[in-house]
Each structure stands twice: as structure tokens, then as C-alpha cells.
PDBQT receptor file of N, H, CA, C and O in Angstrom, charges set to zero:
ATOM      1  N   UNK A   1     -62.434 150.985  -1.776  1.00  0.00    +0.000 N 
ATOM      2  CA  UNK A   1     -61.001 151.074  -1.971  1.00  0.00    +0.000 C 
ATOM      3  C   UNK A   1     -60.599 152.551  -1.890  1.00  0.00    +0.000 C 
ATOM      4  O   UNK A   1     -61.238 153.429  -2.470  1.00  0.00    +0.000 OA
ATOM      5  N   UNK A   2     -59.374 152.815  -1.050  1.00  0.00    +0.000 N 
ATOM      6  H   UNK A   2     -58.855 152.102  -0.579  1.00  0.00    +0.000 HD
ATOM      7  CA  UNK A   2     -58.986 154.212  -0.980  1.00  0.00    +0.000 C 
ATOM      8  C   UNK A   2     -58.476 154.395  -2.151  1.00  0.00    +0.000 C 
ATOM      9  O   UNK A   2     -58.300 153.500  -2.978  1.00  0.00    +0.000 OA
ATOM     10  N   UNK A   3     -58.099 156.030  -2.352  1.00  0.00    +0.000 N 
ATOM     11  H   UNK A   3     -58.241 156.757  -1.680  1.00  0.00    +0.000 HD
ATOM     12  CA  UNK A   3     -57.457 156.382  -3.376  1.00  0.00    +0.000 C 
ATOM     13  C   UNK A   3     -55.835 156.244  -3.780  1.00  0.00    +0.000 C 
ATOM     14  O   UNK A   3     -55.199 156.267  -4.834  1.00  0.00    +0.000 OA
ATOM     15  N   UNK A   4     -55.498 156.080  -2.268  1.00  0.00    +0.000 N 
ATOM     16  H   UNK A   4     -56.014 156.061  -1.411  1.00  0.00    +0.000 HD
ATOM     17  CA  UNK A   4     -54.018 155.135  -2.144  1.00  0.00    +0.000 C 
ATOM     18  C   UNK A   4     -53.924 153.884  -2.820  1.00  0.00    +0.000 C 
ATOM     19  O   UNK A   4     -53.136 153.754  -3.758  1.00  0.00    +0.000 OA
ATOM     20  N   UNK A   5     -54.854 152.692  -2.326  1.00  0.00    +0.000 N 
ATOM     21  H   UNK A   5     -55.494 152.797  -1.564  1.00  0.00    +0.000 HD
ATOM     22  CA  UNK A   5     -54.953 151.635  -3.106  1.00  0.00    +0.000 C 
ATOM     23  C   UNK A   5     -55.065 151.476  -4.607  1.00  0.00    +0.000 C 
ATOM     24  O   UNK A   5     -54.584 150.523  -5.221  1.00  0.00    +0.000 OA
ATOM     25  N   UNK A   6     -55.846 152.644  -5.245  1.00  0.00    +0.000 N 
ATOM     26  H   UNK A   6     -56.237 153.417  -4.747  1.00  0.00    +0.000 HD
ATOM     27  CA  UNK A   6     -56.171 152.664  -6.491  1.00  0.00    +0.000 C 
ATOM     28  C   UNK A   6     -54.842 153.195  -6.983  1.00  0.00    +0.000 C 
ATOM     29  O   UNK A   6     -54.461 152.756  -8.068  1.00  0.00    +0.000 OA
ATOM     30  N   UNK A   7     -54.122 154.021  -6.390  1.00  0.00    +0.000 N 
ATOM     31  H   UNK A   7     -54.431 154.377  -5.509  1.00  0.00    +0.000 HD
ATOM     32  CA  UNK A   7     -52.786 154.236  -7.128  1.00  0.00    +0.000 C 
ATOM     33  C   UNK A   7     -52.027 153.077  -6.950  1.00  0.00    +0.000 C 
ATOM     34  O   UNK A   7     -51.858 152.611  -8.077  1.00  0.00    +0.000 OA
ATOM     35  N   UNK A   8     -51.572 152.488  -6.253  1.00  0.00    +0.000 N 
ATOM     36  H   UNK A   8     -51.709 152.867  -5.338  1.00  0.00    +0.000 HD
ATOM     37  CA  UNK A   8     -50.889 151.529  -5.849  1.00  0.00    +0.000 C 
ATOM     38  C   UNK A   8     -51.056 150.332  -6.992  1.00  0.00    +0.000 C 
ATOM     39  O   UNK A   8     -50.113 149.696  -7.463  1.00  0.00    +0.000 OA
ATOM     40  N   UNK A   9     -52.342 150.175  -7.309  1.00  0.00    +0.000 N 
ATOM     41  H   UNK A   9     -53.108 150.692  -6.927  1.00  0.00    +0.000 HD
ATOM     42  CA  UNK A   9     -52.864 149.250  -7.873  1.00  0.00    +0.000 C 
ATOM     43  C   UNK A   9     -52.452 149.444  -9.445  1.00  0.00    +0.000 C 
ATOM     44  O   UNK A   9     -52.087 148.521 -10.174  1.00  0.00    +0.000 OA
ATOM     45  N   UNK A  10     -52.593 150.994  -9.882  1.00  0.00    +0.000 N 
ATOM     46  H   UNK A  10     -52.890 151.744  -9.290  1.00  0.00    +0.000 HD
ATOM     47  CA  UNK A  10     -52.533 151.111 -10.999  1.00  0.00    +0.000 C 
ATOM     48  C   UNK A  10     -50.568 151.654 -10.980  1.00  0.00    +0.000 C 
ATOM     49  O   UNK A  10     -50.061 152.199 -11.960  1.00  0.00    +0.000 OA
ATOM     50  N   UNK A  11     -49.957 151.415  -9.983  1.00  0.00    +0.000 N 
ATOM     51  H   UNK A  11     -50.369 150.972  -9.187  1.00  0.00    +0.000 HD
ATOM     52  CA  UNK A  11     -48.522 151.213 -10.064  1.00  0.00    +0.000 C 
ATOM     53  C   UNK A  11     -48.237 150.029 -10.926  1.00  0.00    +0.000 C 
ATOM     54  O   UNK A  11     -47.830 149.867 -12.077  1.00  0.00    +0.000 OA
ATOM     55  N   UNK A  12     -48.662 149.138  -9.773  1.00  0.00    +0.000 N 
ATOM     56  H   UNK A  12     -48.992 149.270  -8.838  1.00  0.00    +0.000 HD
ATOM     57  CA  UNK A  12     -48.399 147.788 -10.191  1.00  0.00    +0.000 C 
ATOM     58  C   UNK A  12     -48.608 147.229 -11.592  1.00  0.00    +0.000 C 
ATOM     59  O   UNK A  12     -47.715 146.520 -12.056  1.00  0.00    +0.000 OA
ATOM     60  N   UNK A  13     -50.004 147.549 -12.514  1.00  0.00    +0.000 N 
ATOM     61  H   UNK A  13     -50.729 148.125 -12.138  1.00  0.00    +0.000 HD
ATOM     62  CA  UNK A  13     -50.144 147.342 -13.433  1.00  0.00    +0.000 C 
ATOM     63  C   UNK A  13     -49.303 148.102 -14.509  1.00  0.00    +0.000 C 
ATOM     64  O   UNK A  13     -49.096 147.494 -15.559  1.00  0.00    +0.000 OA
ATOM     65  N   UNK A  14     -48.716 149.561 -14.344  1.00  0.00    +0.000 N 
ATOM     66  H   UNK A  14     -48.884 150.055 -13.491  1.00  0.00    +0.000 HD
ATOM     67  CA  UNK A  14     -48.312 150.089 -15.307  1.00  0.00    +0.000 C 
ATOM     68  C   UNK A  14     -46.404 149.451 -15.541  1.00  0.00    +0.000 C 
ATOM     69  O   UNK A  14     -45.664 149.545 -16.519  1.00  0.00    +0.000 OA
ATOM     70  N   UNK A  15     -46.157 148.788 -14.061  1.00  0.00    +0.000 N 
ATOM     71  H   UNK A  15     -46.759 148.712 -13.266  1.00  0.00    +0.000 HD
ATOM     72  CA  UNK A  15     -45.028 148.425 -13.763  1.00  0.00    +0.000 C 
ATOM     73  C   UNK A  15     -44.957 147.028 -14.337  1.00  0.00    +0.000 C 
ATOM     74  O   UNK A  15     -43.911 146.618 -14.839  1.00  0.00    +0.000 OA
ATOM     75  N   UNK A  16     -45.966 146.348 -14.277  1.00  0.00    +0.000 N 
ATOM     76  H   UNK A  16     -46.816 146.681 -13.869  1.00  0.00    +0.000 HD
ATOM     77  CA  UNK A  16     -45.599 145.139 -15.359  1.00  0.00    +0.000 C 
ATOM     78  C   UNK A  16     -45.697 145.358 -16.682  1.00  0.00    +0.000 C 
ATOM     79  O   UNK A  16     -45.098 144.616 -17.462  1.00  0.00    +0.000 OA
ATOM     80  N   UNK A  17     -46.643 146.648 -17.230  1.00  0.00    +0.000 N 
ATOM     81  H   UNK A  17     -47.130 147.250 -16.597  1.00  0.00    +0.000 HD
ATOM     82  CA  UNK A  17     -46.681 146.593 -18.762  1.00  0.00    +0.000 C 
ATOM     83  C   UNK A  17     -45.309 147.186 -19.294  1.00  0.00    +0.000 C 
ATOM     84  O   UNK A  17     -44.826 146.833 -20.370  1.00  0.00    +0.000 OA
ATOM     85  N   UNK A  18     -44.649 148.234 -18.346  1.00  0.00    +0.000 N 
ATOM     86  H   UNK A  18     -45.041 148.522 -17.472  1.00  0.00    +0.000 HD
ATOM     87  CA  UNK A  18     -43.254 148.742 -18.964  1.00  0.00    +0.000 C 
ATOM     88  C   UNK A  18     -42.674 147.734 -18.754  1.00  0.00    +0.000 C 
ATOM     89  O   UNK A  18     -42.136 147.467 -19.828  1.00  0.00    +0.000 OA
ATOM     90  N   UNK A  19     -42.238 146.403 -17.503  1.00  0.00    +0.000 N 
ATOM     91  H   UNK A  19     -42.675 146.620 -16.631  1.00  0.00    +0.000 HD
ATOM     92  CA  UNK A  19     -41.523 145.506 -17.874  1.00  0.00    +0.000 C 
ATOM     93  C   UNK A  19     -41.753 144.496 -19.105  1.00  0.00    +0.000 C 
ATOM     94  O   UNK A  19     -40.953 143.583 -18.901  1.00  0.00    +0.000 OA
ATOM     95  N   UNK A  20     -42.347 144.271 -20.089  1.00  0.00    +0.000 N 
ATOM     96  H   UNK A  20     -42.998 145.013 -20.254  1.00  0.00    +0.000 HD
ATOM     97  CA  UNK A  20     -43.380 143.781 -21.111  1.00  0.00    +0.000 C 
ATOM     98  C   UNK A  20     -43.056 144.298 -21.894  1.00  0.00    +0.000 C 
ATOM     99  O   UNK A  20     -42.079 143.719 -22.369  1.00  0.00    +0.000 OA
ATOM    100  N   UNK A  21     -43.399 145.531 -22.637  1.00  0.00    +0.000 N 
ATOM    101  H   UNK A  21     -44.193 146.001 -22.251  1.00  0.00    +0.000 HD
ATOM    102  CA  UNK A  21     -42.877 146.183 -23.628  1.00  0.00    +0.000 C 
ATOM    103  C   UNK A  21     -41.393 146.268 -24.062  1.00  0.00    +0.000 C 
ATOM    104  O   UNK A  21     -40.475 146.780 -23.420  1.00  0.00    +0.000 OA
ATOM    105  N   UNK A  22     -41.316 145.501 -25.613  1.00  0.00    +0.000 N 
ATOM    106  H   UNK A  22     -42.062 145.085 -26.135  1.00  0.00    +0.000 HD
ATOM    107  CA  UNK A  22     -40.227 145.749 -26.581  1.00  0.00    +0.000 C 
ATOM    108  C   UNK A  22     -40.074 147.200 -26.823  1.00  0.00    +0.000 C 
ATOM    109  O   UNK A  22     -39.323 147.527 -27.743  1.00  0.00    +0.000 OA
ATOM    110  N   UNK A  23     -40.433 147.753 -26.411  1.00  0.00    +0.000 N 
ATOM    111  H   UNK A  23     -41.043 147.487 -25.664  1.00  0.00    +0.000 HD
ATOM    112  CA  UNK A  23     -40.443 149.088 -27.741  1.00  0.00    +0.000 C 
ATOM    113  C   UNK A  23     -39.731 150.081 -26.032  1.00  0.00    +0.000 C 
ATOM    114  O   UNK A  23     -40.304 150.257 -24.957  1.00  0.00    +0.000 OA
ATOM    115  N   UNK A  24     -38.585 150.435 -26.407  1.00  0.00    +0.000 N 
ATOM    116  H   UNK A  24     -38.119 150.292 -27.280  1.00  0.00    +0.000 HD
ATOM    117  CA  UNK A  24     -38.166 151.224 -25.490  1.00  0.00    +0.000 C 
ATOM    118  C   UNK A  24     -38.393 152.937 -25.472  1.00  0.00    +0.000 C 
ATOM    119  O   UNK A  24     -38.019 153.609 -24.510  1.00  0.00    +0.000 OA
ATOM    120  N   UNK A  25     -38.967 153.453 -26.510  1.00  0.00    +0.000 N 
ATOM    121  H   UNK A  25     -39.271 152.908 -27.291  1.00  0.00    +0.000 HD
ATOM    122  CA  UNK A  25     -39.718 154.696 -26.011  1.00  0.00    +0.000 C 
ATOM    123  C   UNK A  25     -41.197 154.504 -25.357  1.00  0.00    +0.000 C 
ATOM    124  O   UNK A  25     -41.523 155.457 -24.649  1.00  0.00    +0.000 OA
ATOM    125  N   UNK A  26     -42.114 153.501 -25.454  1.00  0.00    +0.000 N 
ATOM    126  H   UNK A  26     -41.849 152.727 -26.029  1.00  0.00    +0.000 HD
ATOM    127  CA  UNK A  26     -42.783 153.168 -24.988  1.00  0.00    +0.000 C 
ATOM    128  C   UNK A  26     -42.631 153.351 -23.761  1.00  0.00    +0.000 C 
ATOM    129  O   UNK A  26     -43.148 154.268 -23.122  1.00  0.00    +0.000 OA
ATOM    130  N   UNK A  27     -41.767 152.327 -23.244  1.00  0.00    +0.000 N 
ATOM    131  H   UNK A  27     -41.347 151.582 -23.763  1.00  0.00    +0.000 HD
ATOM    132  CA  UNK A  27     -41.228 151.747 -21.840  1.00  0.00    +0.000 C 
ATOM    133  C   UNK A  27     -40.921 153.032 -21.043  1.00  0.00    +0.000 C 
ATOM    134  O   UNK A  27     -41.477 153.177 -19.955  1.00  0.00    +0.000 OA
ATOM    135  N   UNK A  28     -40.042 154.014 -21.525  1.00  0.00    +0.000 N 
ATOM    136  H   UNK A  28     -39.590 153.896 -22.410  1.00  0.00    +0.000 HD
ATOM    137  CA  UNK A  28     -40.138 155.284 -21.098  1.00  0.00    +0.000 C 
ATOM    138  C   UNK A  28     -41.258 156.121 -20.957  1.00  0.00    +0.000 C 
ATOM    139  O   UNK A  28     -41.630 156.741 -19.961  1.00  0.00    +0.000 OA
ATOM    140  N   UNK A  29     -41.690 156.066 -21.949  1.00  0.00    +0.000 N 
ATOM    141  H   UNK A  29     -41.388 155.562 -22.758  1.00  0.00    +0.000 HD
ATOM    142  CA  UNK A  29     -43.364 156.526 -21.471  1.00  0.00    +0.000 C 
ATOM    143  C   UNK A  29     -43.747 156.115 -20.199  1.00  0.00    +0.000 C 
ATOM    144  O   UNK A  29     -43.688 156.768 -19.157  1.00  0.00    +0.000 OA
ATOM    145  N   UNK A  30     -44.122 155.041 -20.358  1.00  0.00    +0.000 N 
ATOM    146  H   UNK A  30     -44.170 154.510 -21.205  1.00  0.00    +0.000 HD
ATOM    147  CA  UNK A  30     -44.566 154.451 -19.013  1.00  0.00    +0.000 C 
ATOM    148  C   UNK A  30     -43.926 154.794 -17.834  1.00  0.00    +0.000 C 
ATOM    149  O   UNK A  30     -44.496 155.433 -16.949  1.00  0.00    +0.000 OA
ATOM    150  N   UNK A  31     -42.694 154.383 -17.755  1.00  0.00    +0.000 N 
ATOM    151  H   UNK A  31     -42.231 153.864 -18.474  1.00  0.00    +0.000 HD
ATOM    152  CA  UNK A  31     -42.098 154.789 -16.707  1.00  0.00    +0.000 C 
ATOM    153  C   UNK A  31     -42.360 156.201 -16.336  1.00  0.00    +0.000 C 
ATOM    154  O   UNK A  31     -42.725 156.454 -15.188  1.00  0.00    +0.000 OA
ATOM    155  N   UNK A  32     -42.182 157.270 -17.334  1.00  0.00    +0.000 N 
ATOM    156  H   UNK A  32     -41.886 157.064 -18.267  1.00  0.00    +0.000 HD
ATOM    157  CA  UNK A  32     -42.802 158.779 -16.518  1.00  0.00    +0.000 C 
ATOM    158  C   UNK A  32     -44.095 158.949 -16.143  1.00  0.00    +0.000 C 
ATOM    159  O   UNK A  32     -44.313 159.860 -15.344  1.00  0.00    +0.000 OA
ATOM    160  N   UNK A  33     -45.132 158.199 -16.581  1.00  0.00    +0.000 N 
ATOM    161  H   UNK A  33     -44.955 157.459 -17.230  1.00  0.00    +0.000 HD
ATOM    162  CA  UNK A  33     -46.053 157.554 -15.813  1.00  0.00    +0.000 C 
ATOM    163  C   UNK A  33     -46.302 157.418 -14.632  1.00  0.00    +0.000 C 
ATOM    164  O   UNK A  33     -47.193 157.878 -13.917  1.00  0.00    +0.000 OA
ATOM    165  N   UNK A  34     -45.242 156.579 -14.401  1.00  0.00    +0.000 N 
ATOM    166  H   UNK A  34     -44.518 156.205 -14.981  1.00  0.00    +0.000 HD
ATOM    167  CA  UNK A  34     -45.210 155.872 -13.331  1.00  0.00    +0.000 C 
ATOM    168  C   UNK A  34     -44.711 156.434 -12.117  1.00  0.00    +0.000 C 
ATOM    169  O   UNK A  34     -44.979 156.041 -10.981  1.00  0.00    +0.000 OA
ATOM    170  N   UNK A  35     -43.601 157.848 -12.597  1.00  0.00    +0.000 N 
ATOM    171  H   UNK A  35     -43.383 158.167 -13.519  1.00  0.00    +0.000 HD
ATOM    172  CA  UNK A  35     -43.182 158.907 -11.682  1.00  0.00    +0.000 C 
ATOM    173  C   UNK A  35     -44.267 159.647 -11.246  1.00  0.00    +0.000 C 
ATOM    174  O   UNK A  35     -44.524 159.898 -10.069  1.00  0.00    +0.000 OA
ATOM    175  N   UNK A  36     -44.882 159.982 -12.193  1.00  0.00    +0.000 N 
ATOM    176  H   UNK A  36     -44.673 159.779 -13.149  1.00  0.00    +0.000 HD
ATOM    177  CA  UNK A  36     -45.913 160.800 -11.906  1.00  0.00    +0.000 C 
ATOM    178  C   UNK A  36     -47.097 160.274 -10.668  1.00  0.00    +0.000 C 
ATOM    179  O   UNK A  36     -47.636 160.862  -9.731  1.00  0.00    +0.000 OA
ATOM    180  N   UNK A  37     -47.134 159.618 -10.919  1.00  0.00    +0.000 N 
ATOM    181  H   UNK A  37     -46.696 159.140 -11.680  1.00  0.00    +0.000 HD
ATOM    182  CA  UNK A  37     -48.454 158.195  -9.990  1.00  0.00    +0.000 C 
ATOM    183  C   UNK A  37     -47.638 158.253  -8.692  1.00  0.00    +0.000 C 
ATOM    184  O   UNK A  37     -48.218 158.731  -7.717  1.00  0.00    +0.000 OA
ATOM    185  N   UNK A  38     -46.586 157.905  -8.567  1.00  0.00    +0.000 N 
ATOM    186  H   UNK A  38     -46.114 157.517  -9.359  1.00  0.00    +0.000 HD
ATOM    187  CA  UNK A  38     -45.561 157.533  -7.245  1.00  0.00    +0.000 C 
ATOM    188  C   UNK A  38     -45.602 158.796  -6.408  1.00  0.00    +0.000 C 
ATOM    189  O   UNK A  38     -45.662 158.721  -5.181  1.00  0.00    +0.000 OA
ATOM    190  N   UNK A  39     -45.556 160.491  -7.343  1.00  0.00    +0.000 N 
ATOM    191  H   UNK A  39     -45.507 160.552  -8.339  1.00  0.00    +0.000 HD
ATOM    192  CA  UNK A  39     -45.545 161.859  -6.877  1.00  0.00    +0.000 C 
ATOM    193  C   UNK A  39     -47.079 161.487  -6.539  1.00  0.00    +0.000 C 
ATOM    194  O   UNK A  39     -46.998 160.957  -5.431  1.00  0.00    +0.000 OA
ATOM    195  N   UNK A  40     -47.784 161.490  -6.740  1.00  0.00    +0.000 N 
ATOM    196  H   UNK A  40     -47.851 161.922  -7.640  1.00  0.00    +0.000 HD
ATOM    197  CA  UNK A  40     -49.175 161.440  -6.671  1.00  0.00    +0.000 C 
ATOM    198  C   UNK A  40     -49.788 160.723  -5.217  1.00  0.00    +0.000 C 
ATOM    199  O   UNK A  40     -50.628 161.206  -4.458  1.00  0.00    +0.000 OA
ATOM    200  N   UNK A  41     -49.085 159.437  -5.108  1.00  0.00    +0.000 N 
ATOM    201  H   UNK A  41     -48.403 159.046  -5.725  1.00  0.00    +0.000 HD
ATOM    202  CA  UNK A  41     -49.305 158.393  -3.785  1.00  0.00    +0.000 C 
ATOM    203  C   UNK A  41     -48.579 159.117  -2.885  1.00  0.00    +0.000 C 
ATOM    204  O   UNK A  41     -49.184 159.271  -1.825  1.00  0.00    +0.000 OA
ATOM    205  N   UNK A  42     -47.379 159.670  -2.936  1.00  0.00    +0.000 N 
ATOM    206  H   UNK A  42     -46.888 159.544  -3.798  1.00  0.00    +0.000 HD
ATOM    207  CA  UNK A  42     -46.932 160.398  -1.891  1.00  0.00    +0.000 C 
ATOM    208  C   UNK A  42     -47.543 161.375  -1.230  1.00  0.00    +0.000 C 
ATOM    209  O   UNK A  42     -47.608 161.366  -0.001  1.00  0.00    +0.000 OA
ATOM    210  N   UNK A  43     -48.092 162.389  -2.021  1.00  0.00    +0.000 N 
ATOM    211  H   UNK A  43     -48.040 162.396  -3.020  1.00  0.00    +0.000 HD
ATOM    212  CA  UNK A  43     -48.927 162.996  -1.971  1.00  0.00    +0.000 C 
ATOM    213  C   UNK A  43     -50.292 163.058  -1.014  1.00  0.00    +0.000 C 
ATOM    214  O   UNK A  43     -50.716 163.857  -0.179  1.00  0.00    +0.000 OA
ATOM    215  N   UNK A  44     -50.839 161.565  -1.674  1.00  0.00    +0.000 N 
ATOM    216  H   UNK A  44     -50.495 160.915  -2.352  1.00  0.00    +0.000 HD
ATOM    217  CA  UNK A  44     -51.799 161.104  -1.122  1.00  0.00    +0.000 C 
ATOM    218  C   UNK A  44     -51.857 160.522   0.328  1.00  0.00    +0.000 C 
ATOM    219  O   UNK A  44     -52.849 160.241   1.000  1.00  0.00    +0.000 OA
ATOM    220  N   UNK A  45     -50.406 160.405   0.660  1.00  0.00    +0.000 N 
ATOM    221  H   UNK A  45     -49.599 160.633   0.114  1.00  0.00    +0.000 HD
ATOM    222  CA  UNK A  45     -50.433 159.207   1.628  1.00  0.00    +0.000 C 
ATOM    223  C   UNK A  45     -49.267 160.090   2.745  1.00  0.00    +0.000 C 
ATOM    224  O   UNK A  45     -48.565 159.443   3.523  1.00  0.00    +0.000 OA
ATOM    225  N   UNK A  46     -49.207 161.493   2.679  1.00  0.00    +0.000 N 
ATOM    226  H   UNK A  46     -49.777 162.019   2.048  1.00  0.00    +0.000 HD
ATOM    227  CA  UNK A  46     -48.462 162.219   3.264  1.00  0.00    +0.000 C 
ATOM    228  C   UNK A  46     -47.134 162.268   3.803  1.00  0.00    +0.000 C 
ATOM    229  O   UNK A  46     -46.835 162.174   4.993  1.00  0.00    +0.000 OA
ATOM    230  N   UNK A  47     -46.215 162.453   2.640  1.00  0.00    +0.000 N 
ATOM    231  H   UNK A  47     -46.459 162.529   1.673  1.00  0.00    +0.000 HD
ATOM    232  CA  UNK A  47     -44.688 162.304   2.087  1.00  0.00    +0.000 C 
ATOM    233  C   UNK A  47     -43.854 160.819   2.230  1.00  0.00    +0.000 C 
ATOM    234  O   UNK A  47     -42.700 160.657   2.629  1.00  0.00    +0.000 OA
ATOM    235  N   UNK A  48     -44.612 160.023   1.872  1.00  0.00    +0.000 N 
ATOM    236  H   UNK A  48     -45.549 160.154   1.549  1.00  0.00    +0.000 HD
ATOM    237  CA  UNK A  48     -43.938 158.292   1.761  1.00  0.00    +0.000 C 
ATOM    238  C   UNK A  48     -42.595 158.854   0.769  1.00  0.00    +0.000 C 
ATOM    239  O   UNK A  48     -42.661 159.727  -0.096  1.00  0.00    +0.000 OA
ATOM    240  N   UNK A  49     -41.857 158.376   1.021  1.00  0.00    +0.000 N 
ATOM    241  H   UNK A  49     -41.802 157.667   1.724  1.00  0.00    +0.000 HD
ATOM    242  CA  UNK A  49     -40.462 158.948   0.016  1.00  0.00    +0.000 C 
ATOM    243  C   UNK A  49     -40.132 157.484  -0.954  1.00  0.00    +0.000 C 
ATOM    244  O   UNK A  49     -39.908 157.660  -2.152  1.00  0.00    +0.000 OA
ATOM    245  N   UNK A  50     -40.119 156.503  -0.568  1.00  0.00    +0.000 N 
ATOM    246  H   UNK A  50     -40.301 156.360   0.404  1.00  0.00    +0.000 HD
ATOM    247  CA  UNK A  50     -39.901 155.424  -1.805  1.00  0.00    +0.000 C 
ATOM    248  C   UNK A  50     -40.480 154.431  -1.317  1.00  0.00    +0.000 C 
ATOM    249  O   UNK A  50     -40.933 154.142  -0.210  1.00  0.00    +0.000 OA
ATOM    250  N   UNK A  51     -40.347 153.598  -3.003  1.00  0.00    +0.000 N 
ATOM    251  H   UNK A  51     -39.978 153.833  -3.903  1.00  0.00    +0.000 HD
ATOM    252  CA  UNK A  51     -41.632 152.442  -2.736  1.00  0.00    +0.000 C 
ATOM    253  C   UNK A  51     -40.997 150.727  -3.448  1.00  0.00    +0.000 C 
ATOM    254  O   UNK A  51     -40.488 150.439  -4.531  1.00  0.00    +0.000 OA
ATOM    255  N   UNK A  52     -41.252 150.127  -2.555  1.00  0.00    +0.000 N 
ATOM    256  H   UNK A  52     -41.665 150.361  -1.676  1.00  0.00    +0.000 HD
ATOM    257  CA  UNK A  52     -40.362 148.616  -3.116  1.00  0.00    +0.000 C 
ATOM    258  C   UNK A  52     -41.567 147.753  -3.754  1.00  0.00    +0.000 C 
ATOM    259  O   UNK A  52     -42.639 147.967  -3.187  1.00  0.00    +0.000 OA
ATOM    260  N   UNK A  53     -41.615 146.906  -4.720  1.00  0.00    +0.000 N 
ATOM    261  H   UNK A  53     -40.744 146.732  -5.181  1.00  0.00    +0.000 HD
ATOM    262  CA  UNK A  53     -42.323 146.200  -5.239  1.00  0.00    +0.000 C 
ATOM    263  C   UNK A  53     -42.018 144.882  -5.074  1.00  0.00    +0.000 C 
ATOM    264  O   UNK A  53     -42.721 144.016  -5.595  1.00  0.00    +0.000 OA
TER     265      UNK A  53
């Protein structure tokens, strides 16, 4: 598995646990998370600008 996939993968998972979570500083957590990971795949995958789920 590339290192694209492994982000991708761990998008997806962090994107259902913030949809999941009651606790809305949590959920924010996650979500900057999740910015961070998205900067990261772009990165990786040489300037993808947005991503649909």
C-alpha cells in the first residue's frame, strides 16, 4: 500500500470518528487532524487541491 493510500485510509477513518463523536471539542480536534492529513496527501500526491468523500 502506498503512502497515499495509507493517508486516504486514515482520512476516512478519522472522518467517521469526528462524524460519531458527541463531544464537540473533540470533533474539532479531529477535524484539525484531518486538515493536517489532507495538507499531507496533497503533498504526497503532488498539489491535489480538494477531496470528496
Amino acid at each position: 500500500m502506498s503512502s497515499a493510500d495509507e493517508l486516504m485510509n486514515e482520512i476516512r477513518v478519522a472522518m467517521r470518528v469526528a462524524g460519531m463523536t458527541e463531544n464537540a471539542a473533540t470533533a474539532q480536534l479531529i477535524r484539525s487532524y484531518l486538515a493536517e492529513l489532507e495538507d499531507r496527501l496533497r503533498r504526497c500526491k503532488g498539489g491535489v487541491t480538494k477531496f470528496v468523500f
